[in-house]
C-alpha positions as a printed Julia matrix, in Angstrom:
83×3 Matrix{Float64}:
  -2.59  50.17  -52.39
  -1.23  49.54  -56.02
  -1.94  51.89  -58.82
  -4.74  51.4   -60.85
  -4.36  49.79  -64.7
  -5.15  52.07  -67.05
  -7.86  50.6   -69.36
  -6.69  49.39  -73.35
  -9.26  50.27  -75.22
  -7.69  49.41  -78.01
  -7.19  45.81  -76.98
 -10.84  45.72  -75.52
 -12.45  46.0   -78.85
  -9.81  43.46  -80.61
 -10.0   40.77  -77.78
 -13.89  41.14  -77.73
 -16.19  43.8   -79.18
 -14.31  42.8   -82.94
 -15.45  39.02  -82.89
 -17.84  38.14  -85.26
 -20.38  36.3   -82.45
 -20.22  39.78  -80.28
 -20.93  41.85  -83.11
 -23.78  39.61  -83.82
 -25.16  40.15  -80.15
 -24.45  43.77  -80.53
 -26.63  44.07  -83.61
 -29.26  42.47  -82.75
 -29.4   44.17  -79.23
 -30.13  47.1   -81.98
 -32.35  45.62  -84.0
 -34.32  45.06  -81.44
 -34.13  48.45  -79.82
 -34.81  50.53  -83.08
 -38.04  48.13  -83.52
 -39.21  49.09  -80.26
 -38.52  52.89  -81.06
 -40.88  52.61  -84.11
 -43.68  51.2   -82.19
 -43.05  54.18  -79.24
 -42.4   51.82  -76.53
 -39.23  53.28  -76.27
 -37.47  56.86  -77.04
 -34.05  58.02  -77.49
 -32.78  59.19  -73.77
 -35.82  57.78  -72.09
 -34.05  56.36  -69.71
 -35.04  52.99  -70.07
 -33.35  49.95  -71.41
 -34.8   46.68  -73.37
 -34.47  43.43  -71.14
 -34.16  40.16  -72.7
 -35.52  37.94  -69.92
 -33.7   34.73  -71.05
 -30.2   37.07  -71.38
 -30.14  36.11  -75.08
 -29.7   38.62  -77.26
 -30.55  37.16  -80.27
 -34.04  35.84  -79.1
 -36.37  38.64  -79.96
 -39.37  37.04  -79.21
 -42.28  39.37  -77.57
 -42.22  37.14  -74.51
 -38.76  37.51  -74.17
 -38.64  41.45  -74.48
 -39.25  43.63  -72.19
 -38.8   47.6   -70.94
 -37.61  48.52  -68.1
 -35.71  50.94  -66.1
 -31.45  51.4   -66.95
 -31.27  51.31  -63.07
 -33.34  48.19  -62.89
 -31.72  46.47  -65.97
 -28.38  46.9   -64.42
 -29.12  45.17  -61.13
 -30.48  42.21  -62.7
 -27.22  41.75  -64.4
 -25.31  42.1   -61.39
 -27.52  39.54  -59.63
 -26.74  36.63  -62.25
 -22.78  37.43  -61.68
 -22.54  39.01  -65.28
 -20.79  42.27  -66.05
């Protein structure tokens, strides 16, 4: 069995979490989350994630939002092949 790669984080965040697009997606995955704080949908370590039905980020519509469980959140991403 060969060894496993030790993970670059360093070249993680150059290759992808630096580009201006991601860091776009990023913020507004924040945006929307601290919104959702202030209204007390959601609460810091709740245990719960906000799902954007469409996978887009950047569409905060209400229809698009919603809160669910981590657990729950993760599996849907699995299902569409994402990461």
């Amino acid at each position: 069995m060969p060894a496993k790669r030790k993970r670059n984080y360093r070249r993680e965040y150059l290759q992808y979490h630096a580009k201006p697009a991601q860091k776009k997606r990023r913020a507004a995955r924040n945006r929307i989350r601290r919104t959702l704080e202030a209204t007390g949908r959601v609460a810091k370590g709740d245990g719960r994630d906000v799902h954007h039905v469409d996978g887009n980020p950047l569409n905060e519509s209400r229809r698009n939002v919603r809160v669910i469980s981590r657990s729950a959140n993760r599996k849907m991403n699995k299902r569409k092949g994402k990461r």
